[in-house]
N, C-alpha and C positions, 0 to 999 in steps of 0.2 A: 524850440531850438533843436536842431540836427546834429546830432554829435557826429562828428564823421574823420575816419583815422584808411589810407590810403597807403597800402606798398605799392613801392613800384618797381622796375628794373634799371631804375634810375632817380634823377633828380628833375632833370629837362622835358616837361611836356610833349616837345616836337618830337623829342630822338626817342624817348622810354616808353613803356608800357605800365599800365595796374598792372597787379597780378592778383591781391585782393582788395577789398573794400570790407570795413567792418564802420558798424553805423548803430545809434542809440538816440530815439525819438525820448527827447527829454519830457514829454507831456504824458506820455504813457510807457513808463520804465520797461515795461514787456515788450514793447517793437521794436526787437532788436534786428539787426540785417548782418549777417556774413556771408561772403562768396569768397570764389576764386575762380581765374580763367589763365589761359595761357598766352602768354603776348602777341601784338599782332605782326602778322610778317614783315622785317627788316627792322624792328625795334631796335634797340641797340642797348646791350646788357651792360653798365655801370660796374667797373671795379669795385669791389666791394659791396655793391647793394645786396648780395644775396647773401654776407656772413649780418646786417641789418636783419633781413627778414625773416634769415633762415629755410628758404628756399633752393632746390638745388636747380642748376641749367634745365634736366633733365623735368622738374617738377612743371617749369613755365615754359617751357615751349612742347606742352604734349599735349597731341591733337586731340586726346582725349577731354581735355577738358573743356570748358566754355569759352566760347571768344571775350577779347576784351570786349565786343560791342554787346554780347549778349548778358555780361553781366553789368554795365552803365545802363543797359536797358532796363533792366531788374533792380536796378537801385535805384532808379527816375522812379518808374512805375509806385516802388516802395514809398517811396516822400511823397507821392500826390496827394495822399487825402491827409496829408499832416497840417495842425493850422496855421506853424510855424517852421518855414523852414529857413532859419538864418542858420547859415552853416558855422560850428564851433567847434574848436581841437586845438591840438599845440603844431604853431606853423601852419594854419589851416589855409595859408595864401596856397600852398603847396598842395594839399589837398583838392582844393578845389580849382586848382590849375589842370593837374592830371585828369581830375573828373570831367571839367568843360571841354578839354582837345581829347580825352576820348569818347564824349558826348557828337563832338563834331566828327571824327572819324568814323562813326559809326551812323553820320547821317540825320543825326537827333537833335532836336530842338534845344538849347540850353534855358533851361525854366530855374535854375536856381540864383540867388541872387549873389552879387559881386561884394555887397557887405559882409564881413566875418566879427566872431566875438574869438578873440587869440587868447589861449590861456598863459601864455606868455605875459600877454600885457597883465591881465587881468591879477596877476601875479603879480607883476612889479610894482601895479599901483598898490595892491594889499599891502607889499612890503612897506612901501612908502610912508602910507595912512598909518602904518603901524610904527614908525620910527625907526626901520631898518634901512640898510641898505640893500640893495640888490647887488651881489656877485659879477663883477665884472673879469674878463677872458683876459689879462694883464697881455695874453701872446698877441693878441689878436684884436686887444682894444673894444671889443661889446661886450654884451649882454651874454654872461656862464647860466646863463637859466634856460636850461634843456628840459625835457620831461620830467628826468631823473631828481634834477635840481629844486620842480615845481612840485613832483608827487614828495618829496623829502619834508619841505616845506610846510605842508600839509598834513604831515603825520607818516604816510604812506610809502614801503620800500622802493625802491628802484622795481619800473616795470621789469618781469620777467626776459631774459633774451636767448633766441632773437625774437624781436620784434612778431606781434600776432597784429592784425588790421582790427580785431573787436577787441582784445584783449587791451589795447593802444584807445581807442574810444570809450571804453570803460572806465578804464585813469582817465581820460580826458572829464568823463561826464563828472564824476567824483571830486574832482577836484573845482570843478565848476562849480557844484552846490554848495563845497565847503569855503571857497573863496567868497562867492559872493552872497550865501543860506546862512553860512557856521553850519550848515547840517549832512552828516554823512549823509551817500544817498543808495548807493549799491550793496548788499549782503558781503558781498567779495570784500568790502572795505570795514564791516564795522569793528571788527579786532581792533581797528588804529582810531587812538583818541585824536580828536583837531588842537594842536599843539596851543594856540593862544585863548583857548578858552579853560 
């Protein structure tokens, strides 16, 4: 399984950019991947995306850093010799939206697969099997189980903000193992007991 957690300078594929990617090879806890690049010309920066990531204008569009295509390149490369790569996170449609159109932007073959494991679901069914409810958005009529909602759930504080791209796939992978293991998995987590056991 590919953990995989994506900022970007937006929400829209076609209009935004990455700006990083942070990833966690669920088979061998040590292959981890973080980058960053700066967006590619005429992207189009999202109100409010950068008080999310904690990025400033200045940090994503400096040519100093790597392009978006040469870090999708670097993060392909990274997953190839994985035996599993179904990609996992929270909202990971999103994810892997951003990764495929700037896999195509930059000319590259898309090799990762269109199936996702959503820690979202994965969550709500927990809740279910366990006799709760799941938290619903009363404004907005869905599903209140955000990250914050899901790492809570779990034992685990609210992710750090803003927003980190590994620090975001590490909750993710954590909460993976404890949903579906009962078993912590990451160092960074074991301070927190798993609430129902």
């Amino acid at each position: 399984m590919l953990v995989v957690d994506v900022e970007g300078s937006g929400t829209e594929y076609d209009k935004h950019s990455v700006v990083s990617i942070g990833a966690i090879d669920m088979s061998e806890l040590g292959r981890q991947f973080y980058g960053e690049c700066h967006i590619w010309e005429g992207a189009h920066i999202m109100e409010g995306a950068l008080e999310v990531n904690g990025f400033t204008e200045a940090e994503i569009t400096d040519p100093n850093k790597k392009t978006e295509a040469a870090l999708v390149t670097e993060f392909l490369e990274w997953t190839e010799n994985m035996s599993d790569r179904t990609l996992a996170g929270q909202n990971v449609s999103y994810d892997r939206d951003m990764l495929k159109a700037a896999s195509e932007r930059a000319g590259l073959s898309w090799t990762l697969a269109y199936r996702t494991l959503d820690t979202h679901s994965l969550c709500w069914m927990h809740m279910i099997k366990s006799g709760e409810q799941p938290p619903i958005d009363q404004q907005h009529k869905r599903s209140a189980l955000n990250l914050d909602a899901v790492l809570n759930y779990c034992g685990i504080p609210d992710e750090p903000s803003p927003h980190n791209a590994l620090t975001g796939a590490k909750s993710h992978a954590e909460v993976i193992s404890r949903l579906l293991y009962n078993r912590p998995l990451l160092p960074e987590f074991e301070e927190f007991r798993i609430p129902w056991l």
